[in-house]
C-alpha positions as CSV (number, residue, x, y, z in Angstrom):
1,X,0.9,-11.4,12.5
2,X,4.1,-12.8,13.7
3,X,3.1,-16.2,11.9
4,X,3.4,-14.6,8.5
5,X,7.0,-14.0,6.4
6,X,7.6,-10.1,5.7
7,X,6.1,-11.1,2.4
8,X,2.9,-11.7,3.7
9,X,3.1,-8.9,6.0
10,X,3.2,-6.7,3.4
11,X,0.7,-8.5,1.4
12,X,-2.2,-8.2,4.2
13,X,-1.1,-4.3,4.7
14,X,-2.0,-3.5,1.1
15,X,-5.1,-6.1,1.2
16,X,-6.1,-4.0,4.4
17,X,-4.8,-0.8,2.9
18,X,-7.2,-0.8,-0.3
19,X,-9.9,-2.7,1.7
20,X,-10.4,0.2,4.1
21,X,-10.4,2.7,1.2
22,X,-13.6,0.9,-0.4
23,X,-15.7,0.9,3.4
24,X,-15.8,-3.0,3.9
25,X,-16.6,-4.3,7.3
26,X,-13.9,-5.9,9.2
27,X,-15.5,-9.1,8.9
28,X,-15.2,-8.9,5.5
29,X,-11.6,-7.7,5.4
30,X,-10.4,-10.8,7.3
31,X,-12.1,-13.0,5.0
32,X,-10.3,-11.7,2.2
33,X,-7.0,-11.8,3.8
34,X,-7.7,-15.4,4.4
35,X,-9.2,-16.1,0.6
36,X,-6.1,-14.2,-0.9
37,X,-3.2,-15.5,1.6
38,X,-4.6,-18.3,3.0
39,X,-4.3,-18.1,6.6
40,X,-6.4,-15.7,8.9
41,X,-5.9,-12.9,11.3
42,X,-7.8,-11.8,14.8
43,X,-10.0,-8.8,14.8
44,X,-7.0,-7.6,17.4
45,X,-4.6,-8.4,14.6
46,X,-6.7,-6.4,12.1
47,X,-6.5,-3.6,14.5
48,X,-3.0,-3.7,15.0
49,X,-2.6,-3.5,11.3
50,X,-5.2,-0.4,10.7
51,X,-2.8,1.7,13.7
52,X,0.2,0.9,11.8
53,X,-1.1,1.9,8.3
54,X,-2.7,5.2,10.7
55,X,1.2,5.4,11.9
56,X,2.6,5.2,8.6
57,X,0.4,7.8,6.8
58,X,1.1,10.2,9.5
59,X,5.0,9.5,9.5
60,X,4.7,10.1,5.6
61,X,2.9,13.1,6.3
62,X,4.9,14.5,8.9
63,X,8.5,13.7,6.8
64,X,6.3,15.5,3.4
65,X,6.0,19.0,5.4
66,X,9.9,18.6,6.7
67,X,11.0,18.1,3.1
68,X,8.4,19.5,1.0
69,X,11.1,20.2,-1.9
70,X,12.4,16.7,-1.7
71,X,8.7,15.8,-1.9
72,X,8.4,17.5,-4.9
73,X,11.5,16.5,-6.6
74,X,10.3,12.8,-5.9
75,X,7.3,13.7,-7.5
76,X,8.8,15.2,-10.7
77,X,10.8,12.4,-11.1
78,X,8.0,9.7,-10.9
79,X,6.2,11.5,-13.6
80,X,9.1,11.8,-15.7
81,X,10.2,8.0,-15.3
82,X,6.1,7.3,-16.2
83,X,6.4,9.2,-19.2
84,X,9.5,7.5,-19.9
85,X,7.9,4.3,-19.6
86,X,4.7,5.1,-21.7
87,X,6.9,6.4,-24.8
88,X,9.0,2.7,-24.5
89,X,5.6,1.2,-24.3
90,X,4.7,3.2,-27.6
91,X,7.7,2.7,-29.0
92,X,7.5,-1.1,-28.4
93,X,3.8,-1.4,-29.6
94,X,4.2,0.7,-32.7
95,X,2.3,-1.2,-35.7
């Protein structure tokens, strides 16, 4: 993927990311990185993208049982900034 900006790079991870989630073929995977970015990756370069998410996931994994607490500090916060958000939202939209 060397021909595509970090942009992009991170663009086809998430295409590929949510892609494998919902079972599509491969085949169909490269033709909707090339519908939504416009250029198209190799089978290899699919690949190469699917060990890297594998990678990732496991690096996240490995660094959530280190830090569990952390992890769950994180996590704590993320609700509380969602709830934050919601009650703007509310706030914003009131009639």
């Amino acid at each position: 993927m060397s021909k595509f900006t970090y942009d992009k790079r991170l663009q086809v991870k998430n295409i590929v990311a949510r892609l494998i989630i919902t079972r599509l073929s491969d085949n169909e995977i490269i033709r909707e990185i090339e519908r939504q970015t416009g250029k198209a990756i190799t089978r290899q370069g699919l690949h190469n993208i699917k060990q890297q998410i594998k990678k990732d996931s496991y690096e996240w994994y490995r660094n959530l049982r280190q830090n569990k607490y952390e992890y769950l500090h994180e996590f704590k916060e993320r609700i509380n900034e969602v709830l934050w958000l919601q009650q703007k939202h509310h706030e914003n939209y009131q009639f």
